[in-house]
N, C-alpha and C positions, 0 to 999 in steps of 0.2 A: 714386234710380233703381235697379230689381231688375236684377238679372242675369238673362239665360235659362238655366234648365239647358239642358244640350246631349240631344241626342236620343237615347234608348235604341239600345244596339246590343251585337253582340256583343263580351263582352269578351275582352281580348287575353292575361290571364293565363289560363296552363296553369288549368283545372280541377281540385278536390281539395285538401288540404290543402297548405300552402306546409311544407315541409320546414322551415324555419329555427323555423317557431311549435310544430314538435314538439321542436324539439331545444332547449332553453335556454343549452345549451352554447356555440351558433352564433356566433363572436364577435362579425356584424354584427348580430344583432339586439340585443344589450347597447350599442351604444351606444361616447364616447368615454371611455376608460378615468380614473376621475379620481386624477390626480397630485398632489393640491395637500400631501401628508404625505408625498411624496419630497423634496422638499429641507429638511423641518427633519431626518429621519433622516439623511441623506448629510451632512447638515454636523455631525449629532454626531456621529457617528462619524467623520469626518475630525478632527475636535475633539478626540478623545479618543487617538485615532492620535498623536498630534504632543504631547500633554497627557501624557503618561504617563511620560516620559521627560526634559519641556523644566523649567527651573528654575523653583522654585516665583512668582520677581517676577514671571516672564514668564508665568505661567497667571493668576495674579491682576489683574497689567495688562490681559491681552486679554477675563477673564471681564468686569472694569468697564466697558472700554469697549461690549462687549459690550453689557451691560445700559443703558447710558449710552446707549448708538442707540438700541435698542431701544424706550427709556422715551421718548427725544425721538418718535418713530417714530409710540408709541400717543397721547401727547399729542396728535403734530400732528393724527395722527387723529380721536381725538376731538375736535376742538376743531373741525377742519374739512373730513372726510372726512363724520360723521352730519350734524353740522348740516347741512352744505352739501345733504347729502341730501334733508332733513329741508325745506329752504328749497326747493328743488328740486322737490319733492313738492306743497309745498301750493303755490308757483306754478302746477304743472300742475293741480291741482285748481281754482282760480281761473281757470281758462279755459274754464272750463262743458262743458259736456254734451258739445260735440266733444272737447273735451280728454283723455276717459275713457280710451284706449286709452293716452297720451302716458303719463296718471297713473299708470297698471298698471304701465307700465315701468319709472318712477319707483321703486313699491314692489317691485317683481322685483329692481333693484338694489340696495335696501337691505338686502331679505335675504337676499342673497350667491347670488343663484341663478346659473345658468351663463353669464347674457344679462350682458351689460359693460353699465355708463355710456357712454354714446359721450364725453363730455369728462373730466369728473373723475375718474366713480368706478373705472377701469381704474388712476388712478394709486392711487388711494385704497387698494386693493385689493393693488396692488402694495407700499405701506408696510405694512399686517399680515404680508402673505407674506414679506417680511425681519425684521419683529420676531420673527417668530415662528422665524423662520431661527436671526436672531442666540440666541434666548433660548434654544434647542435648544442652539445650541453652546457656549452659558456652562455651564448646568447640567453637560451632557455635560465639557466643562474640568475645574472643578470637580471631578464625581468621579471622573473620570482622576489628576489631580493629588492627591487623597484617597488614592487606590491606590498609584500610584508612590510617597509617602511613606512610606508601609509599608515596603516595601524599605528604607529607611533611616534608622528610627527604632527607639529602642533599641539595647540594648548588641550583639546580636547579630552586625551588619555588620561593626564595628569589631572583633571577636572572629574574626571572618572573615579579614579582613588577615591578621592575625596567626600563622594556624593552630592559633586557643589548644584546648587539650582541654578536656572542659565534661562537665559532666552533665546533661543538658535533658530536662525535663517537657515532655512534644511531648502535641499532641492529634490526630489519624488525620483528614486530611478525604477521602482515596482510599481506594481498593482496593490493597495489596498487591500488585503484579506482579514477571515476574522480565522479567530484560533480556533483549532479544533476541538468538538465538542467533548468532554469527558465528565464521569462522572468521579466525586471525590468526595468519599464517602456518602451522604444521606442525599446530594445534591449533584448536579452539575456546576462544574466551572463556570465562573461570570465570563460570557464572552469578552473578551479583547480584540482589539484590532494591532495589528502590526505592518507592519511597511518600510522598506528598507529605503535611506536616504542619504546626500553627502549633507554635512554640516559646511554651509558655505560663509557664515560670518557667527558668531560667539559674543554674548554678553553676558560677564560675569555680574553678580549681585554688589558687588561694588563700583559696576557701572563699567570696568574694564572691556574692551571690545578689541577682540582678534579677528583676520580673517584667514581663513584655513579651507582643505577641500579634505574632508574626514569623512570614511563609509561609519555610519550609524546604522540601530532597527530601531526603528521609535515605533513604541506601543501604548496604544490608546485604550483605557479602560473605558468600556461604552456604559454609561448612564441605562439603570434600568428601573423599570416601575415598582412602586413598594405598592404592593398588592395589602398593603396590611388597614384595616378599620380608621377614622379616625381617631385618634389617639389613643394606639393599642399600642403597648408595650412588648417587644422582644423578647421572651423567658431566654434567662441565662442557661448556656446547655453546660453538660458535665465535662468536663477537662480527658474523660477517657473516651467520651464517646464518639463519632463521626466525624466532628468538627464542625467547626461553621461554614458558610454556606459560601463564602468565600473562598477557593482555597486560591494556593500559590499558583502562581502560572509558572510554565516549566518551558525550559528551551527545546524541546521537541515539539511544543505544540507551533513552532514556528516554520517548522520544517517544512523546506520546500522538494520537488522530486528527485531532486539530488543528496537530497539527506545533510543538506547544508542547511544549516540555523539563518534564520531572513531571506532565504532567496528562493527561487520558485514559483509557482502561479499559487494560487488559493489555494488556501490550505482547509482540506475539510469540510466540512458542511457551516454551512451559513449561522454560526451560533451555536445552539444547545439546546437539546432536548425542546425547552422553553418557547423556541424558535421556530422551530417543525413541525409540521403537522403529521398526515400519513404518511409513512415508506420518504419521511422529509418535505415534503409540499410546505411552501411558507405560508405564516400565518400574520406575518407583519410585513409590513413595506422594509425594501432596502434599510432606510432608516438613517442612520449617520451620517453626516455629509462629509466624512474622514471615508467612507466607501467610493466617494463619488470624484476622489483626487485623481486624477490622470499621471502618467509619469511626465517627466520634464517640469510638473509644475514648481514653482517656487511657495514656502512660507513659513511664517512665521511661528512659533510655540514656543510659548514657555513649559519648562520640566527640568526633572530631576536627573544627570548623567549617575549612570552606574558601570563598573566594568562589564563586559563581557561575562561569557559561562566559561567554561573550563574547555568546552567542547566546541565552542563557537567559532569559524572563519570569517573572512571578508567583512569582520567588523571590529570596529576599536573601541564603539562603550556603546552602552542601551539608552534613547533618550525615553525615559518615563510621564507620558504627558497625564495632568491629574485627570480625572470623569469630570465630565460635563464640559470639557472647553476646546469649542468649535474651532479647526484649525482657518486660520489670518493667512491670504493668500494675495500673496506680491506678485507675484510673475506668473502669468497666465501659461500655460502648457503650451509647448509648439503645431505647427497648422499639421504636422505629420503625426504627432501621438491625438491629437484630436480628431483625426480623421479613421484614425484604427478603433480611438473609442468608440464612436458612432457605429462602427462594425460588430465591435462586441455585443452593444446595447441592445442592438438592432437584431441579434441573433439571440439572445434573451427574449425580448418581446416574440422573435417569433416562437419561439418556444413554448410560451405562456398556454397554459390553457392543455400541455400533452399531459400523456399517462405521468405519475411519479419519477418516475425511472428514469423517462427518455427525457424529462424534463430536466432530470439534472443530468443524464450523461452526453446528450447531443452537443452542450459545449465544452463539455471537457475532451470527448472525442476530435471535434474539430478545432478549438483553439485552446486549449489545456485549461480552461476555466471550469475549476472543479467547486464554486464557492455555495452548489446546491446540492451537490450530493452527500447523502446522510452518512450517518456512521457507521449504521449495519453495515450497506452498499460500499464504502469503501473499505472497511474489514473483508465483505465478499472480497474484492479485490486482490485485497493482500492475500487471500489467502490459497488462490486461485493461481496467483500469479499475475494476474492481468492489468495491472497497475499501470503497464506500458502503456498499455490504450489509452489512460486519462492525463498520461503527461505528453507535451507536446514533443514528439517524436520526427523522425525522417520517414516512416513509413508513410504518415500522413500528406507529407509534401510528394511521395514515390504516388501514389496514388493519384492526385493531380496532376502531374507530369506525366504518370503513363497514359492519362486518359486523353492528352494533348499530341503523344508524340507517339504514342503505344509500348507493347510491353520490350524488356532488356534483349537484343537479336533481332529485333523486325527491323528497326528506323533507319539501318544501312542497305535494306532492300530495296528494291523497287517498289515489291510490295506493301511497304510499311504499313501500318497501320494506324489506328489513332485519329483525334480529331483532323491534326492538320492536314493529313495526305487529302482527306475530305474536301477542304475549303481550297487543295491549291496551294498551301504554304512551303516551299521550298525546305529542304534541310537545316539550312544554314539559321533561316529566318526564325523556323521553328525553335531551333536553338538556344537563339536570342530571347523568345517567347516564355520558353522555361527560366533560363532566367528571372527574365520579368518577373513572372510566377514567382520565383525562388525570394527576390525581393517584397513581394507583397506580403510574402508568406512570414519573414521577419519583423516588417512593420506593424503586420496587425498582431501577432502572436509576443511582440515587445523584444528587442533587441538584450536579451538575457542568456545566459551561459548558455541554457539549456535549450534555446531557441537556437541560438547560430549553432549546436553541436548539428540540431537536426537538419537546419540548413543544409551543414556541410556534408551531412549523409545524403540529404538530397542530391545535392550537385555532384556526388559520385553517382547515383544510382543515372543521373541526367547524363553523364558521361559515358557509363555504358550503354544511354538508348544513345548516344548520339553515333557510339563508334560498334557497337553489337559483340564489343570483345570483354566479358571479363578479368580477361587475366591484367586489362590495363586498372582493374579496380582495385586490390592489395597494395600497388605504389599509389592510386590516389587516395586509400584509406591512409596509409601514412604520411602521406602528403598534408590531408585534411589535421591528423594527430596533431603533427607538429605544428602548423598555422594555427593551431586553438591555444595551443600548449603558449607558443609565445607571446598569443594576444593575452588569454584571461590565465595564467598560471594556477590560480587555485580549483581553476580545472582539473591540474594533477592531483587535487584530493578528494575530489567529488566521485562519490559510487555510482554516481547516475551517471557519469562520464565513462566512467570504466562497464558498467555495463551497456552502456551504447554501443562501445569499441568491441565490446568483446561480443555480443550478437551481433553487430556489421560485419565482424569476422567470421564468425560461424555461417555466417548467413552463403558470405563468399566464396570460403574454404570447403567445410565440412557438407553442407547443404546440397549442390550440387553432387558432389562423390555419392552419397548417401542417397540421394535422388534417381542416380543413374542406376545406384544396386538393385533399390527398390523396382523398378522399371524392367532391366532384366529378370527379375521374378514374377513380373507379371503383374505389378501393380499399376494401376491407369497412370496416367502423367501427371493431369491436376492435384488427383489424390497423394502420388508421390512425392511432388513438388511440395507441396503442404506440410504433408506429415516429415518431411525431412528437414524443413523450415522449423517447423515447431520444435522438433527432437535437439535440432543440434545447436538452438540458440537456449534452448533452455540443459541443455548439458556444460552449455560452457560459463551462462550465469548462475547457473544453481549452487556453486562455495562459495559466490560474493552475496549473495541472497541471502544464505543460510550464516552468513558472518552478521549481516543486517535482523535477521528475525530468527537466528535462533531456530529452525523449524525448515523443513526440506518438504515441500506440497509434492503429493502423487498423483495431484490432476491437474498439475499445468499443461501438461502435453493434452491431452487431451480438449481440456477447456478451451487450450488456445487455437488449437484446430477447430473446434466447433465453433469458436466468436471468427474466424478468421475469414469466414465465407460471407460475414454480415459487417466485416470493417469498410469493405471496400464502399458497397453501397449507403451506408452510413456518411461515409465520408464527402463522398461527391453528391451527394442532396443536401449534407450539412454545410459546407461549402458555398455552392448554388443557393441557399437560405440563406448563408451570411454575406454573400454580393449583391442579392437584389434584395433585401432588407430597408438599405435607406430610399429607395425608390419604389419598390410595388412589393409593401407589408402584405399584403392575403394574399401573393405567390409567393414568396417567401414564409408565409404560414401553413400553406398547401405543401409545400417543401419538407417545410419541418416535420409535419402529419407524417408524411408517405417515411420520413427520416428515422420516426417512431418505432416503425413495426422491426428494423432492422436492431434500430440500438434496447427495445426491450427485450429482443432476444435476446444481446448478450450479455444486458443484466440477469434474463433468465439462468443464462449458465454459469453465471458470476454463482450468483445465488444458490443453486443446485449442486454445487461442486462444493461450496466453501460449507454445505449443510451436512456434508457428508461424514458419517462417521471419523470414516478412514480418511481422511485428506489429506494427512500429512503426519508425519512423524516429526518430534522433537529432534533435534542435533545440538552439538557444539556449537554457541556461537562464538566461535575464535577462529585464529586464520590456520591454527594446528587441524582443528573441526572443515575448515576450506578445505584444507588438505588431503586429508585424509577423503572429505567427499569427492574431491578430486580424482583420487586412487578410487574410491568405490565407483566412481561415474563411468571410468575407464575402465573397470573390470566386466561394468554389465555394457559393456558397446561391444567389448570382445564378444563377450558372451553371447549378445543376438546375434551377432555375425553366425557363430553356430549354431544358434537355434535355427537360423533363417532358412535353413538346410531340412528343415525335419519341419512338414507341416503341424502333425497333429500336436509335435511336443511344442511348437510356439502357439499355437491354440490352449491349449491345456494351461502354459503362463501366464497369457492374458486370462483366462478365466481364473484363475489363483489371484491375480492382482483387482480382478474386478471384484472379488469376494472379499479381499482385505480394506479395499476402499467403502463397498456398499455395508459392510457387515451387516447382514441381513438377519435380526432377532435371532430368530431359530437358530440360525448356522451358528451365530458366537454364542449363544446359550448351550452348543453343546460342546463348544471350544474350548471357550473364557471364562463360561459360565456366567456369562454378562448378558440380559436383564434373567435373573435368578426364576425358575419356574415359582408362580405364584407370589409374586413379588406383593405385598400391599401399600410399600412406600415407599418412595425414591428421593434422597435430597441431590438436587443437582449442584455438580462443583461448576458454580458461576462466579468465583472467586468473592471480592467482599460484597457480598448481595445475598439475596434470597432465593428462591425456586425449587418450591416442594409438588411433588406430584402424588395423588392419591391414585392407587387402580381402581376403577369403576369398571373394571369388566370388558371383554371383546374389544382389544385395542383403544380402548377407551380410559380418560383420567383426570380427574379435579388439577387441576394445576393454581395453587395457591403461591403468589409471586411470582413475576420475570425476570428478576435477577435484571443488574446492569447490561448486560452485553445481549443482544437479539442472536449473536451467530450460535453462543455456547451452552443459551434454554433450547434453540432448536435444535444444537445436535444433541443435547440429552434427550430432548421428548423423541427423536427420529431413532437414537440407544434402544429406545421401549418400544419401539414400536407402536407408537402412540398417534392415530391420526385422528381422534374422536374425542374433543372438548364440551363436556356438556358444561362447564363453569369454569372461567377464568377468575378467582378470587383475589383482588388488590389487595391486601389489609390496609395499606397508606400509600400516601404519592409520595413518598421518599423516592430519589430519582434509584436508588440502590435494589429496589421491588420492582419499578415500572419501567423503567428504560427498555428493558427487554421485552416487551408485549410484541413488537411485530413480529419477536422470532415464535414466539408462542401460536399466533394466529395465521403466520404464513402455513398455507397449503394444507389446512387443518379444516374440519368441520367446529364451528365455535356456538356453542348454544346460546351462551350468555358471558355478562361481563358484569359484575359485582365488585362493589367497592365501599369505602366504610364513606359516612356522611359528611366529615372534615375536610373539607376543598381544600387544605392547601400542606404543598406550596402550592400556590394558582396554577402556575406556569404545566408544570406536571399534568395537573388536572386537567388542564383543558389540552395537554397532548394525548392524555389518554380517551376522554371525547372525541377526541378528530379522529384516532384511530378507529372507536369503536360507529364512528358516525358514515366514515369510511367505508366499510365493510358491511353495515348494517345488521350493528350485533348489538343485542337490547345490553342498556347500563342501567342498571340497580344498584340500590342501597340495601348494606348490612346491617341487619338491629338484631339487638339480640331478645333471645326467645326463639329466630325463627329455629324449622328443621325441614332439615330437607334430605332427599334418596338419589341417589344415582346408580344404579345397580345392585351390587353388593356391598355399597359403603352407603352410612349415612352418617348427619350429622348436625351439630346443633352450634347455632352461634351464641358462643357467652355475653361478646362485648362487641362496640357498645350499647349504651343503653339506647332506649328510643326514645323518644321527647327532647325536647329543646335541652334541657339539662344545663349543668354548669361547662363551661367552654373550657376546652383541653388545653392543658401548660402550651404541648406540642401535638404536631401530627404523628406522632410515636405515639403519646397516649392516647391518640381515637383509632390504632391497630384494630383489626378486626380480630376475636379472639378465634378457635372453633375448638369444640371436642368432637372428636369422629369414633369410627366403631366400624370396622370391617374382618370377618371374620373370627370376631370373637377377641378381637385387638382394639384396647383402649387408647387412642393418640389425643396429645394433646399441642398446641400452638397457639404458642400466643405471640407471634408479630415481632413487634418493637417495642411493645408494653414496659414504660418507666415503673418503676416501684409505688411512686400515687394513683397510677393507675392498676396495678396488681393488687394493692391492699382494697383499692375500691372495688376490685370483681368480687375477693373474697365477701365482700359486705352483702353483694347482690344474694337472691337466693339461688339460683345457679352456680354461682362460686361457694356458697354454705355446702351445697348438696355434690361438690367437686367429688368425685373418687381417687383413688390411687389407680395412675395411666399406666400403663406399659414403656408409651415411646412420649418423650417429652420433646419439642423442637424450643429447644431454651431463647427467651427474649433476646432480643438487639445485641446478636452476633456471642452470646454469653458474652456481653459487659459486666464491670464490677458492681451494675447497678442493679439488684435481682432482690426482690422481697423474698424473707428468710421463709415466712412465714407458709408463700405460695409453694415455695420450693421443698417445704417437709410437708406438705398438704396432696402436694400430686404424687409423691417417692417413686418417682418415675424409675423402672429398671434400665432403661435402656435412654440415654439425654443423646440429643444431635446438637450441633452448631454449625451453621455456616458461616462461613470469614475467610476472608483471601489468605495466600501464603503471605508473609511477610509485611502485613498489614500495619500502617504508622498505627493505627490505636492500640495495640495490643490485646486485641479480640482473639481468643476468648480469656478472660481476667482470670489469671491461675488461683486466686481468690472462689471465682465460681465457680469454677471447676473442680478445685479440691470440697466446695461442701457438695457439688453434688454425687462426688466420691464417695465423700462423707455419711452420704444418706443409699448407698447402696447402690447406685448408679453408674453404667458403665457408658463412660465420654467416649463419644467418637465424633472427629471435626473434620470438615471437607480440607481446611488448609492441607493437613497431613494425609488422610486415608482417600479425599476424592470423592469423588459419589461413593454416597450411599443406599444400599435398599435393605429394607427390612421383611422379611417373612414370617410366616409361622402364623399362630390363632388356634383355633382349638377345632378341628377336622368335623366338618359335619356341625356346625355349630348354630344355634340358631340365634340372629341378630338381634340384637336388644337395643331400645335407643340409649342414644350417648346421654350419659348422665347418669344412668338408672343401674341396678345389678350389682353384681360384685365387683366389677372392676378387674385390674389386675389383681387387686388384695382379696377376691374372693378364696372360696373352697377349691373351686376348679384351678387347675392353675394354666397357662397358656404355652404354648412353646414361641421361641420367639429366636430369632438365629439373621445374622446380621453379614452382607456381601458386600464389600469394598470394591471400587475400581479405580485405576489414578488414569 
């Protein structure tokens, strides 16, 4: 019996083309996304996770049994998942000419199409999908358990124990980098260089010789200049103070973007403080010729084996080579890592000569070579989120390739776009082209974890321009997984692996859906695409982040949308510089120029975002803390869904979030009560360092100290409201005062720059010259007798003295002293002033004529080292200290702190309470200079009230 059609009429769809059949993008016209190559991935890599580490019986028992389902698994199947099929099949065919449609379905299920058997074949189907499960996670076992052996075979480990000295024949599989720059206590860390290598032959000190292939990190202490007189002696320091200038080197300082110990591109900025000039510009040549080893090379060193760290992978002992001995080189690097060299170098040189910024980010942008970027600049980073940019990612390579074949949907057009359709180049050939590409992009960027991951994102993103279909991407992302998974197994423990996977995912999944909402509401394409990019990769690594740092940033999304318009062109001019580099240097310099204006910008907004008050909130860092950010990530996605619905009330959110992030003086002064009306003194929590601010009036303030860290003095002085420096006062070049001057001077009006006349440590000094030569902000010396005004404060320097005089133990005792006097409030600071240098102030006539202060900023962190004498002389009411939480010295020395209990004084320390400011003074008061009057201990007496913030 025929059906009637139904009767013409008008139709109900909109007229004109359907939007979704232009866009291929549209995630609802693709269809349901197929998953069936996520779980043999996810089980090898859990596989290998657990396998890398567990005893070799127990990787071998679980691979057998493994295989042992498995095999029962495809047996049972064959035997009675086709047959059955097969019996299935030609039953329905034996039910004639009705039967045709039954029989279709029959054959639909046998070859695997998406329609299920309604009885057997869903289970059928379900026994391959666990063979195939189990047989992913043996292999994957397997060569995890392969790997981890390594670590433990051959003489090397057991040489480790021991701490035996050795002579090892190593072969180079990194780059050369130095450690990252830190400060530890008074000083910066001594650079080191580190470099991961195998141990290919072994001589013990009794002459014994193995040969072995053992992954090592051999680290080079670099030789450095003793800046000291001739035959001037080292003053012994105190046992609680700072330390010496040496500290330990730690296994994070070797960290590569995977957060694995040895492995990675450069780690950090090119040395230390020492090192650097402004915003990091170097001040010395390369320098070592352990920098200038290529991988594949072969040589020779003697040192000292030590085990590993507790935390350490893909290595079996530390080789310790001693300072000063130039690594002995047997085997010359191969013609293919010497030809990538030449690439890097060549894209260095063109670099030479840009702004600070683009100079060190133009090759960590383009080939993950971060060994010039400072340590503010990569803290912006961290803190911003943007950290992806400087390690060598898949985006990087996506951007080359689309610029060849054009962007994901076009290249199965006619219309395609991109270079090739330009020049003529067939599909196919093109293809091959990207490849090429993909290869080049290994060799020169160094065939390491983190390089073939982005590879392999490459070559997915190369798959969808070749075929214009995403949904074929999810099975090549796990495709990719498990190919990494059983080449490098310790893959499965690297964060930087997992956050790869898990923004390629987001990128695939979440990005598009979220793209299209946005779009239907009205938002532009580009813009949509972006902002949905940015949202949903940073939704889904923000619990592995916050596991890593402790801390959830509120301006990733944002930041990253704003750098995200200047990566592209960044990229392909940095690129086009590092190819015609070895051939025509001043096009390749013209390159790099025009490459400048893009990557300062998103140093700009590195910088801008990580200065921000609000930038981020603390979290848990544990994977409870993942989790639960997890549940909160998913609660606010619910949430904009509904807001998305109500213009004025998602306006109203965003302007609440841009208030918590900018906190803007005013608005948190009547919040938080944070910076306190009429504030006179501010100690900043810059953890173990210094950074004191005086108000001088109309956003204006002395800033005495920079405190270690440049990110944590500029977001206090940005706290105050502070954009007017008429004196930056050094008291010493202890790196724990200076390190931080650029956060001080960035974006600031800086009148001057005053420092006491003891040069050293050198290094310091003359970083704080470059800065200040930099910017063109006059540097003076402190003597004392001077006075000077800045507003409403003034103030007089006690120490030191002026004249040549007798030379100071240390640079603690040539501290700059000051008394100050604002509003009727006595402060006193004295620096880092040792106890021979406190009894000799009092000797001065300025320290005879000292008063009793109000606010005392107790010497070097209140150490146990404090003259008794200076300390019942000032009877300060009100004592500050600065010192990090948890500090190896044990600053501040409960010793100094109970006498100045003891003498009437109420302690408050940044460790505990955080920034502090001080108010109060006597209303209407008129200014007296420092030194003179009553004092605190006058008739009058002062009000004086004290604000905390953590």
């Amino acid at each position: 019996m025929r059906r009637r059609s139904p009767a013409p009429g008008p139709d109900p769809r909109p007229s004109g083309p359907d939007p979704r059949l232009e866009d291929p993008a549209d995630p609802r016209q693709e269809g349901p996304a197929d998953l069936r190559l996520v779980p043999p991935a996810l089980a090898a890599w859990g596989a290998a996770a657990l396998a890398l580490d567990a005893p070799p019986r127990v990787v071998i028992g679980a691979v057998v049994v493994c295989v042992v389902v498995a095999g029962a698994l495809l047996v049972v199947w064959t035997a009675w998942g086709c047959g059955g099929g097969r019996a299935r099949a030609g039953s329905a065919q034996a039910q004639g000419q009705g039967g045709g449609g039954r029989a279709q379905a029959g054959r639909a299920d046998i070859g695997g199409g998406h329609d299920r058997p309604r009885r057997g074949g869903r289970f059928t189907w379900g026994r391959v999908s666990v063979a195939a499960v189990l047989l992913c996670a043996a292999a994957s076992a397997t060569s995890a358990g392969l790997h981890g052996a390594d670590l433990h075979r051959g003489p090397v480990p057991a040489l480790a124990e021991r701490y035996a000295e050795v002579t090892a024949e190593v072969e180079v599989t990194s780059d050369p980098r130095r450690t990252r720059p830190r400060v530890t206590g008074d000083r910066t860390a001594p650079p080191s260089i580190v470099l991961n290598a195998e141990v290919v032959r072994v001589r013990e000190a009794d002459g014994t010789t193995s040969v072995t292939r053992t992954p090592v990190l051999v680290i080079v202490r670099e030789e450095r200049t003793d800046t000291r007189e001739a035959g001037e002696t080292r003053q012994p320091r105190e046992s609680s103070g700072k330390g010496p200038g040496r500290g330990p080197w730690r296994p994070e300082d070797a960290r590569g973007p995977d957060g694995a110990v040895g492995r990675g591109g450069p780690v950090g900025a090119g040395g230390s403080p020492e090192d650097v000039g402004p915003e990091g510009t170097d001040v010395r040549p390369r320098g070592s010729p352990w920098l200038d080893l290529l991988p594949s090379t072969r040589l020779r060193a003697r040192g000292s084996l030590a085990g590993p760290w507790s935390d350490s992978e893909r290595i079996a002992a530390v080789l310790r080579v001693p300072e000063g001995q130039a690594p002995q080189v047997i085997g010359a690097p191969s013609a293919t890592q010497r030809f990538a060299g030449e690439l890097r170098a060549g894209l260095r040189e063109a670099t030479d000569g840009l702004p600070a910024d683009a100079r060190a980010l133009l090759p960590g942008l383009v080939i993950g070579d971060t060994s010039r970027v400072p340590p503010d600049l990569d803290q912006a980073f961290r803190a911003t989120d943007l950290t992806h940019l400087l390690a060598v990612s898949g985006g990087n390579l996506v951007i080359i390739l689309a610029l060849l074949i054009g962007p994901p949907g076009t290249a199965h057009r006619a219309e395609r776009r991109g270079l090739a359709p330009r020049l003529g180049i067939p599909l196919r050939t093109t293809a091959l082209l990207g490849g090429g590409l993909t290869l080049g992009f290994v060799i020169v960027c160094r065939p390491e974890p983190s390089v073939l991951r982005a590879a392999a994102c490459g070559l997915i993103v190369l798959l969808a321009i070749g075929t214009g279909r995403r949904r074929s991407l999810l099975p090549a992302l796990a495709a990719a997984v498990l190919v990494l998974v059983l080449y490098d197994p310790w893959l499965s423990r690297s964060y930087g692996f997992l956050l790869s996977v898990l923004a390629t995912g987001a990128l695939l999944t979440l990005a598009p859906r979220w793209s299209a909402a946005m779009r239907r509401r009205g938002v532009p394409g580009r813009l949509a695409e972006a902002l949905a990019a940015a949202a949903a990769a940073q939704a889904v690594c923000a619990p592995v982040v916050a596991v890593l740092a402790a801390r959830v940033s509120l301006v990733a999304v944002p930041c990253n949308l704003l750098a995200e318009f200047a990566v592209a062109p960044a990229t392909v001019l940095g690129f086009a510089a590092l190819a015609l580099a070895p051939v025509a240097m001043p096009v390749a310099k013209v390159l790099a120029w025009s490459a400048s204006w893009p990557v300062g910008w998103i140093a700009s907004i590195a910088r801008t975002g990580a200065a921000l008050p609000g930038n981020g909130v603390d979290w848990p860092g544990s994977w409870s803390g993942a989790l639960l950010l997890a549940i909160v990530t998913g609660a606010l996605v619910l949430a904009c869904r509904r807001l998305a619905r109500h213009l004025w009330l998602s306006v109203g959110c965003v302007l609440l979030l841009l208030l918590v992030v900018v906190q803007p003086p005013p608005l948190t002064r009547v919040i938080v009560g944070w910076p306190p009306q009429g504030w006179r003194l501010v100690m900043c929590d810059v953890g173990q360092g210094d950074a004191t601010v005086l108000a001088a009036g109309g956003g204006a303030g002395v800033v005495v100290d920079a405190g270690p860290d440049p990110v944590l003095v500029d977001r206090c002085l940005r706290s105050l409201g502070i954009t007017r420096v008429p004196l930056v006062l050094l008291t010493h070049f202890h790196a724990d005062h200076v390190a931080g001057l650029p956060g001080v001077l960035r974006g600031r009006s800086v009148g001057a720059i005053q420092t006491t006349g003891f040069q050293e440590p050198q290094g310091q000094a003359e970083f704080v010259r470059g800065q200040a030569a930099a910017r063109g902000i006059p540097l003076t010396r402190a003597v004392a007798g001077e006075r000077r005004r800045a507003g409403p404060l003034e103030w007089q320097v006690l120490w030191p003295p002026p004249g040549p005089g007798a030379r100071p133990e240390g640079p603690n005792d040539a501290s700059v002293t000051l008394l100050a006097r604002v509003a009727g409030l006595t402060l006193l600071l004295l620096g880092d002033l040792e106890p021979p240098a406190q009894r000799a102030l009092l000797r001065t006539s300025a320290g005879a004529a000292l008063p009793r202060v109000d606010v005392l900023k107790v010497a070097h962190h209140g150490s146990a080292y404090q003259d008794p004498l200076l300390l019942r002389r000032a009877a300060p009411r009100l004592a500050l200290v600065s010192c990090g939480e948890d500090n190896p010295y044990g600053h501040p020395s409960p010793r100094t702190v109970a006498a100045l209990r003891a003498g009437g004084a109420q302690v408050l320390r940044t460790d505990t309470s955080g920034a502090i400011a001080v108010t109060g003074g006597r209303t209407g008061a008129r200014a007296e200079s420092p030194g003179r009057g009553s004092g605190a201990g006058g008739d009058e007496a002062t009000e004086l009230e004290v604000t905390t913030r953590r």
